[in-house]
C-alpha positions in Angstrom: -18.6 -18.6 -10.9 -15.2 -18.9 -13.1 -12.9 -17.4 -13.2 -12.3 -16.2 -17.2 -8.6 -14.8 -16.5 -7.1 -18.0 -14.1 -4.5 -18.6 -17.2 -3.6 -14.8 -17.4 -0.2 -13.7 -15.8 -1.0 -10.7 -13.5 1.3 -7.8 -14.0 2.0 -4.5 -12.4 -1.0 -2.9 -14.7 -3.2 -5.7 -13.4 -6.1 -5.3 -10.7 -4.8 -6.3 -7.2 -5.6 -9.9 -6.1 -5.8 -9.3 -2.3 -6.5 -6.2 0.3 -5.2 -6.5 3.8 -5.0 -4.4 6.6 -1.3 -2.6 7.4 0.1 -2.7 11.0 2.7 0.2 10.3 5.9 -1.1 11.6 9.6 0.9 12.3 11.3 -3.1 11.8 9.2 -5.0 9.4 8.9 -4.8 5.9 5.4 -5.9 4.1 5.0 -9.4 3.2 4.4 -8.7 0.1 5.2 -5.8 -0.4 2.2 -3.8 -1.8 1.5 -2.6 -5.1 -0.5 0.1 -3.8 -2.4 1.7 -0.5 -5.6 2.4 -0.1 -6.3 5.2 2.7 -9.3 4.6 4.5 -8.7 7.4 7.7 -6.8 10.1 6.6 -3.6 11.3 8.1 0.2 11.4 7.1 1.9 8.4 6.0 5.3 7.3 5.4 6.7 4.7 3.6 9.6 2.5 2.3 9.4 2.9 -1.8 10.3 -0.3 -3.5 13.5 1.3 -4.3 14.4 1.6 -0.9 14.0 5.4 -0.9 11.7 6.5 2.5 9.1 9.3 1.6 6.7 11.3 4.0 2.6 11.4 2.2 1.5 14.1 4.0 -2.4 14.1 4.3 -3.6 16.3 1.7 -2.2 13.4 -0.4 -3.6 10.6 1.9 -7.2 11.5 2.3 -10.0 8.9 3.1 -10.2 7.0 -0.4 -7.2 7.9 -1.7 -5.0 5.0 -3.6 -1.4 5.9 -3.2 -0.2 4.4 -6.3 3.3 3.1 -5.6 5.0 -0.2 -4.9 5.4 -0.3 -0.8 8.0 -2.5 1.2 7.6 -0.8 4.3 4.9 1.5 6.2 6.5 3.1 9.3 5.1 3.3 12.5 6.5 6.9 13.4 5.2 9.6 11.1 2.1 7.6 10.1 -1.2 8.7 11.1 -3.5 7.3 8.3 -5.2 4.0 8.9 -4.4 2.2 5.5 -4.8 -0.8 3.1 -2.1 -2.9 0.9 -3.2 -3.8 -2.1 -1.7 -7.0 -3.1 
């Protein structure tokens, strides 16, 4: 099938080209980092906010199919229950 927008320039308003899995990590920032997380097991999360500013998501935030809609460099490993998505 092809692809009708292969000559558009994605932005920040555009869908997300990839989902992976997130290994939340105390050391390691995401590779990219994402543009959004998708919550697929609730739980608490926090993060690394593209501005460098760590935030705890508690879980009435981060329920199952919840999209936390804001760019990610990092998901710690301590204070991070959820099992979680990068969108990309």
């Amino acid at each position: 099938m092809p692809d009708d927008f292969k000559d558009y320039t994605p932005g920040l308003d555009s869908p997300a080209n990839d989902i992976i899995p997130v290994t939340p990590s105390d050391s390691t920032d995401l590779d990219p980092p994402a543009r959004s997380l998708l919550v697929s097991v609730s739980g608490t999360i926090r993060v690394t906010t593209y501005a460098g500013n760590v935030r705890d998501i508690p879980a009435s935030l981060a329920a199952a199919g919840a999209t936390v809609q804001c760019r990610i460099k990092r998901v710690h490993a301590t204070g991070t229950t959820a099992t979680i998505y990068a969108l990309i």
